[in-house]
C-alpha positions in Angstrom: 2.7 -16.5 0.9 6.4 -15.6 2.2 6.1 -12.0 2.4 9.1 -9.7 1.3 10.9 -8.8 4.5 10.4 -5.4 6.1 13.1 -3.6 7.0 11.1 -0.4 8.0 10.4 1.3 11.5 7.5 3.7 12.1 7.4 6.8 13.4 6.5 7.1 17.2 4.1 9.6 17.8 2.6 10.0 21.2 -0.3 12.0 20.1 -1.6 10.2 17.3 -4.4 7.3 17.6 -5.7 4.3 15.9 -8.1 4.7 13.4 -10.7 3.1 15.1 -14.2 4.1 15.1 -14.3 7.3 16.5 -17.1 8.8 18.4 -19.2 12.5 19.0 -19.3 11.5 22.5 -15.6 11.0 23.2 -13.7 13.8 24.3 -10.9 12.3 22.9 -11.9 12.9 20.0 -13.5 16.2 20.2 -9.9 17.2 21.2 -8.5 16.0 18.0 -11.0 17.2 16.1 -10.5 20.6 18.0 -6.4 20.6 17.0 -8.2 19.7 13.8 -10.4 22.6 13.2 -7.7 25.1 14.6 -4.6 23.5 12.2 -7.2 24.2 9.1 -7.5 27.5 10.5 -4.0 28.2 10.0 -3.8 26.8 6.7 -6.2 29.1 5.4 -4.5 32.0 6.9 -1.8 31.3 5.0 -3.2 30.8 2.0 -4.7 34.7 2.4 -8.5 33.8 2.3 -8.7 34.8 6.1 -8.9 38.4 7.0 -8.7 39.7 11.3 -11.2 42.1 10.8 -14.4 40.4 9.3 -17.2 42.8 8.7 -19.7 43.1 12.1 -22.9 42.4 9.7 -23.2 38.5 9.1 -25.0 38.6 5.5 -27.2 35.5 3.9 -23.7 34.4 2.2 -22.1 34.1 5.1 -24.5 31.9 6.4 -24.5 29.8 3.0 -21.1 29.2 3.3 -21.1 28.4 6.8 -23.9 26.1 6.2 -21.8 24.3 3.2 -18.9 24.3 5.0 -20.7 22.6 8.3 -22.3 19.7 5.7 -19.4 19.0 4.3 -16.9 18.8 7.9 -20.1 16.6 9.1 -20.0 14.7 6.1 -16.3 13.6 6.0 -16.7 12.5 10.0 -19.8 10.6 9.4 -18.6 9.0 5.7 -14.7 8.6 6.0 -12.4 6.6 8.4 -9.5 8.9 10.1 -6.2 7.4 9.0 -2.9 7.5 10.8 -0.4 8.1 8.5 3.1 7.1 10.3 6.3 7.9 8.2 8.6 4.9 8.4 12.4 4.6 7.6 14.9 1.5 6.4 15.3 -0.5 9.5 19.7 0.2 9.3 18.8 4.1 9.0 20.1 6.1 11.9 17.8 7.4 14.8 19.6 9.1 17.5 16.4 10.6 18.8 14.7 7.9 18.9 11.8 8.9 17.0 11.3 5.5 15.2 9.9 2.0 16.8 10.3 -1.1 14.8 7.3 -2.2 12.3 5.0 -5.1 14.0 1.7 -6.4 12.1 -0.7 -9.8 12.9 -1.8 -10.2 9.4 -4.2 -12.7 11.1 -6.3 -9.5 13.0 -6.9 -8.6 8.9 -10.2 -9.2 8.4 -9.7 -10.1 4.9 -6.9 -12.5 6.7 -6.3 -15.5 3.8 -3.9 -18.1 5.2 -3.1 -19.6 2.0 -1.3 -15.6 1.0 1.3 -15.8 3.7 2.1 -20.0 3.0 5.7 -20.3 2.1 6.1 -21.0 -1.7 6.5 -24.7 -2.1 9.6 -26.7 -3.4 8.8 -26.3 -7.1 7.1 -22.8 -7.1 8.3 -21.8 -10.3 8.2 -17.4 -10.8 6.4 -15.9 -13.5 9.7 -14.4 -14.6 11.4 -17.7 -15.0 8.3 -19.3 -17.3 8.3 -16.1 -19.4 12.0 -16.7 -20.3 11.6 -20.7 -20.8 8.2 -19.7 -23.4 10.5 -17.1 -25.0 13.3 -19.5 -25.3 11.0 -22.5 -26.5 9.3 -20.0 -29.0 12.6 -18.5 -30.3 14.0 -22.8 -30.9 10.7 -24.6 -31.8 13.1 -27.5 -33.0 15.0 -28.0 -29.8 14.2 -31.1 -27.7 13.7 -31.0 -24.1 17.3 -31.4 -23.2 18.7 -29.0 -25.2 16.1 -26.7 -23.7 17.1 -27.5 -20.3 21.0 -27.2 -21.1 20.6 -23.8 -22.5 18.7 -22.2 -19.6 14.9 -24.0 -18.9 16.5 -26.6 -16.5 13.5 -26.3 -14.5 11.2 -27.2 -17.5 10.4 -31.2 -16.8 8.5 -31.6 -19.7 7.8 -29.9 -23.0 3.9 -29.8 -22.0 4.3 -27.4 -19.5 5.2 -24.7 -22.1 1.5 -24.6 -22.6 0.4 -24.1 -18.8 3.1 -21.6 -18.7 1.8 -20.0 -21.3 -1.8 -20.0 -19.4 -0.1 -18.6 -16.4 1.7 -15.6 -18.3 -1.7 -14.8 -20.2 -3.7 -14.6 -16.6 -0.6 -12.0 -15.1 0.7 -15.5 -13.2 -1.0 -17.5 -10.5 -2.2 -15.7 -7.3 1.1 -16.3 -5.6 2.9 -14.7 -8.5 0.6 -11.4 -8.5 1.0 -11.1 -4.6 5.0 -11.6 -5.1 5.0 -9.4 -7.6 3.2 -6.7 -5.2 5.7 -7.3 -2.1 8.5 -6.9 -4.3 7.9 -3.8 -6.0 6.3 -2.4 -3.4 9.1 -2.8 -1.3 11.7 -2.2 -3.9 10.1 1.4 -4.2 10.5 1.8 -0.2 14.0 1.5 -1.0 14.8 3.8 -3.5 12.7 6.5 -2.2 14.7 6.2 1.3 18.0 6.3 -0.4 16.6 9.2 -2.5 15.8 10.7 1.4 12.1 11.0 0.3 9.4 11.0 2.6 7.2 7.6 2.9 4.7 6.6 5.0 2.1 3.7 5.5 -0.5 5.4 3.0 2.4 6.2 0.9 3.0 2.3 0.4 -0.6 1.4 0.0 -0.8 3.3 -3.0 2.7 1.7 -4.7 0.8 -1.2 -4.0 -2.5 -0.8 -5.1 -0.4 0.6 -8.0 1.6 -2.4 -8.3 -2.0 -4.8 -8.0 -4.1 -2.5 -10.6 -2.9 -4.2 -13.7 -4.2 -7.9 -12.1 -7.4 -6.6 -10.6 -10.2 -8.9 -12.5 -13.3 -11.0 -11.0 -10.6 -13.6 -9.8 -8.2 -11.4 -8.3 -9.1 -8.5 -5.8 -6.6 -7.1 -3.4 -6.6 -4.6 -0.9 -3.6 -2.9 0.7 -3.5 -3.0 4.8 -2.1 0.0 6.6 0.5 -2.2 7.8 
């Protein structure tokens, strides 16, 4: 499947790191989890719920909520993968600092790699789009004959037949290669107006617009998961 072309650069940012598996034992990690610990910190300081001079006396509800808040900071380390979120620009955008790095992913590292998704469409790939104006058209002139079809806009309609798998096709959302088209382009097309709008996107931001874009396909045939790249 021809992917839509990204023009996009990430944002380079010497102290993030990948969202591997992260371990207890790595002090690389306990350092982040440190900055972590002390960022919340500060949120909740300025959201008022912090106070300098706690009360010397430790009651039972203070060790309630501690032990809450303990189970649920263990909970989100043990149960939830660490994401690096990189913000990304249009590839033509300026960056006199240099703060950007152009985009590079190996679709193949995917574990969920299909080769047949990134396959170029073939010579008569016909869009979903271009059958759902030939049905219309057919439907609106029942009495036209396949010429006069083809003359007054479904040239690429062969044979009267395939009005019927076309139909097929725009009752199932399109084939596979249409729904993953589909995806790339609005996706991508959402990356662009947001940029020229000067709104803030970044890798997570595109995985939702595109597991937005995939929901309405979503069936036992058709599952799709947006990478990080």
């Amino acid at each position: 499947m021809e992917e839509v072309p990204s023009c996009s650069k990430t944002h380079v940012d010497a102290g993030s790191s990948s969202s591997h598996e992260r371990s207890f034992e790595n002090n690389d990690f306990k350092g982040e989890f440190t900055n972590a610990f002390g960022i919340v910190k500060e949120m909740l300081e300025k959201q008022n719920l912090l106070i300098s001079n706690p009360p010397t006396q430790i009651t039972s509800v203070s060790h309630a909520m501690a032990k809450e808040l303990y189970d649920a900071i263990i909970n989100v380390l043990n149960e939830y993968e660490i994401i690096v979120d990189d913000d990304l620009i249009m590839h033509e955008e300026s960056d006199k600092e240099e703060n950007f790095e152009e985009c590079t992913y190996d679709s193949t590292n995917d574990p969920d790699y299909d080769p047949e998704d990134y396959k170029d469409p073939p010579a008569d790939y016909i869009p979903i789009l271009y059958k759902e104006r030939a049905v219309a058209l057919a439907e609106a002139h029942p009495t036209w004959s396949l010429a006069t079809l083809q003359r007054m806009g479904a040239h690429r309609l062969k044979r009267k037949d395939y009005i019927q798998r076309w139909k097929v096709d725009i009752q199932k959302g399109g084939t596979r290669m249409d729904k993953l088209h589909t995806i790339d382009t609005e996706t991508f097309e959402r990356f662009i107006e947001a940029r020229q709008n000067l709104e803030q996107v970044t890798t997570r931001t595109l995985q939702q617009w595109a597991l937005a874009s995939a929901f309405p396909y979503i069936n036992d045939e058709f599952q799709f998961e947006a990478c990080a790249r």
